[in-house]
C-alpha positions as CSV (number, residue, x, y, z in Angstrom):
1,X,36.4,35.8,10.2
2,X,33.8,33.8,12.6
3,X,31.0,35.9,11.0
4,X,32.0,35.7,7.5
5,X,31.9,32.0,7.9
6,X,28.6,31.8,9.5
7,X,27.5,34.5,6.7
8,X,28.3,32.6,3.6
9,X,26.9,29.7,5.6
10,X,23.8,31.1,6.0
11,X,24.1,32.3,2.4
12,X,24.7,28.7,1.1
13,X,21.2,27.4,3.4
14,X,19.0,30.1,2.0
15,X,20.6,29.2,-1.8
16,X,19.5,25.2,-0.8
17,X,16.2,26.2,0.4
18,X,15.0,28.4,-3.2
19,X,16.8,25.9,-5.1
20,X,14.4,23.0,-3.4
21,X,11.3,25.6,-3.6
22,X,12.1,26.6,-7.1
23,X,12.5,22.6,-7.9
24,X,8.9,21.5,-6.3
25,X,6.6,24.5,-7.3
26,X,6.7,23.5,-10.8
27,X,6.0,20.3,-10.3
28,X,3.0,21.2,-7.4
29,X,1.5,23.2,-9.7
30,X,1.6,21.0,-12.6
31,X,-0.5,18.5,-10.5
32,X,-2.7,20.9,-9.6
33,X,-3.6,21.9,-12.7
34,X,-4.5,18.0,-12.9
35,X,-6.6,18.0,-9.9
36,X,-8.4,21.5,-11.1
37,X,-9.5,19.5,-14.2
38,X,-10.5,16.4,-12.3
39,X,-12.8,18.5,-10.0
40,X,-14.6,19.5,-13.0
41,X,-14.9,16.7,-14.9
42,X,-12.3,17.4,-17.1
43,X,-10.9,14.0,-17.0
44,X,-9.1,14.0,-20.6
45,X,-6.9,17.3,-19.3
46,X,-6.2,15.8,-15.7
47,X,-5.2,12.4,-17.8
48,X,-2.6,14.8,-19.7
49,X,-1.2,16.9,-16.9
50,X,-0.6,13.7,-14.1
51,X,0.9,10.9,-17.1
52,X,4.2,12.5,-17.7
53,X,4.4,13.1,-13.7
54,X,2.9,9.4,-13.1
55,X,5.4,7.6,-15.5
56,X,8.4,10.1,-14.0
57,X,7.7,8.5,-10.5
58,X,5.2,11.1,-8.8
59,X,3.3,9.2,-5.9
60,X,0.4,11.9,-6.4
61,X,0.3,11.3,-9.6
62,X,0.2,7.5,-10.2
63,X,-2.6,7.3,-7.1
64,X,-5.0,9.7,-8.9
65,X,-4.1,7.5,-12.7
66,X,-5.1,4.8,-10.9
67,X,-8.4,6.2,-10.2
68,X,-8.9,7.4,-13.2
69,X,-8.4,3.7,-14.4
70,X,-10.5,2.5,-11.5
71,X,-13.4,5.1,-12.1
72,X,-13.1,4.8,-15.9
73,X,-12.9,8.6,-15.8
74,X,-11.4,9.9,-19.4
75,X,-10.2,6.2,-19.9
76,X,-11.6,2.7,-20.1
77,X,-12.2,1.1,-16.7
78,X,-9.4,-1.2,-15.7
79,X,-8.8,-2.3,-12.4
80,X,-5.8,-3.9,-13.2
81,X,-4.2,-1.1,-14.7
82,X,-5.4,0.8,-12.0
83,X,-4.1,-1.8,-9.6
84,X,-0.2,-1.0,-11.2
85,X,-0.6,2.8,-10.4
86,X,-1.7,2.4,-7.1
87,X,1.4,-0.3,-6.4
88,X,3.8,1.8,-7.9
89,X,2.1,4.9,-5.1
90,X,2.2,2.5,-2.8
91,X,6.0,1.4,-2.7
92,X,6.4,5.0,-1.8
93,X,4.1,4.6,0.8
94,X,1.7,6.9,-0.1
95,X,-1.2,5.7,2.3
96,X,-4.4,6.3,0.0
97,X,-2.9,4.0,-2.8
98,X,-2.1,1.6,0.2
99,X,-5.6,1.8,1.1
100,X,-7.2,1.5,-2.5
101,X,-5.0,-1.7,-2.7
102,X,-7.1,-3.4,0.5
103,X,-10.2,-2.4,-1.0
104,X,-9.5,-4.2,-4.7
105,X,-8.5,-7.1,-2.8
106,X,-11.4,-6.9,0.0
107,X,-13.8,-6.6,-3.1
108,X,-11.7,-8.5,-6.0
109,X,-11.1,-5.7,-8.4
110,X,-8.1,-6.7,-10.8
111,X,-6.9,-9.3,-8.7
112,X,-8.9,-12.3,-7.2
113,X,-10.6,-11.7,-3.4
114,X,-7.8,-12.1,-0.9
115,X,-9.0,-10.9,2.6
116,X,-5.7,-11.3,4.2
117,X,-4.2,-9.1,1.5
118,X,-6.5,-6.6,1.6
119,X,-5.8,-6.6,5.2
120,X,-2.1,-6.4,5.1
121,X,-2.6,-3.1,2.8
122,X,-5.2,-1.9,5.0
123,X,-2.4,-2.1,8.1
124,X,-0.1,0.0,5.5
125,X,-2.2,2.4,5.4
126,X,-3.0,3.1,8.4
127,X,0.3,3.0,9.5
128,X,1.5,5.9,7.1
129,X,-1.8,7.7,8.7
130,X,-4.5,6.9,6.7
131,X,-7.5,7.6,8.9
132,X,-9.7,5.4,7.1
133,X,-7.7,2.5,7.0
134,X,-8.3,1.4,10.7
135,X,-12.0,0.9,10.2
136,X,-12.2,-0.8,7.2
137,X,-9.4,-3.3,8.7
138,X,-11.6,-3.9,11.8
139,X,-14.6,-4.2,9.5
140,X,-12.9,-7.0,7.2
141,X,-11.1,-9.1,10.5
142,X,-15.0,-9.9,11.7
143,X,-15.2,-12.4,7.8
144,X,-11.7,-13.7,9.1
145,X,-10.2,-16.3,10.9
146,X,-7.4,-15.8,13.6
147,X,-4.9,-17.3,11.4
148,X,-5.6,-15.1,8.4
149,X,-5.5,-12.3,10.4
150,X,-1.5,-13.5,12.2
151,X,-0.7,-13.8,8.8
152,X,-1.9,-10.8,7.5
153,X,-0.1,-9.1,10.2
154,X,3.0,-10.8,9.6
155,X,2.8,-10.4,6.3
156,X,2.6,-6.5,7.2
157,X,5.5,-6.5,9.6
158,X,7.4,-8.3,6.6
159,X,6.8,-5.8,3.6
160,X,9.0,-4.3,1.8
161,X,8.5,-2.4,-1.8
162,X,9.9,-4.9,-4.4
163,X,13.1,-4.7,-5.7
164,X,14.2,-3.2,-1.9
């Protein structure tokens, strides 16, 4: 009896772990047809595969739309569209949206200049492992005072996505 439990248990674990595999391949392969384009240049077909995964909520996704927008890349330029992928990455906390977000704000791209906010995404980043991140923060605190940089701190202690 013992073993026909732990049986169908392990039965039911393997059934979890293809139905999870079988769920994420498609959708791992999809963007990677999307990055195969981009590689070569084929921004019009990377555009195509990542927007239905962007607008479904795929950090991956939205980051690289975002630099398509940034790069102007198969689309007109637009930081501040660019800037709205890269937020809605970067409420999931993927790290190289969080980053991209401190460098539009360290260089005023789609939103006005705003040192301590490009330092509070910089802190993001870095704390999701972006291995960037650290130097362009310690590079930005030298054009900052102490108080920006408290607040910028605080300000990263204090985040939280919107609407969470």
């Amino acid at each position: 009896m013992r073993k026909d439990r732990r049986f169908i248990a392990l039965r039911l674990s393997v059934a979890l772990a293809l139905s999870m595999t079988c769920l994420v391949a498609p959708a791992w392969a999809e963007f990677q047809v999307g990055m195969d384009a981009y590689n070569r240049g084929d921004f019009k077909t990377a555009l195509r595969e990542w927007q239905p995964m962007a607008e479904q909520g795929d950090a991956r996704a939205q980051f690289y739309f975002g630099l398509l927008y940034e790069n102007g890349d198969g689309v007109p330029l637009d930081y501040a569209k660019a800037r709205q992928w890269y937020e809605k990455a970067a409420v999931q906390g993927d790290a190289k949206a969080q980053l991209y977000l401190g460098l539009q704000s360290s260089f005023g791209q789609g939103v006005p200049m705003d040192l301590v906010d490009a330092y509070m995404w910089y802190s993001l980043a870095a704390g999701n492992g972006n291995a960037h991140a650290p130097g362009y923060r310690a590079d930005l605190s030298r054009q900052m005072t102490p108080a920006q940089i408290a607040e910028a701190q605080k300000r990263a202690r204090e985040w939280k996505p919107k609407g969470k």
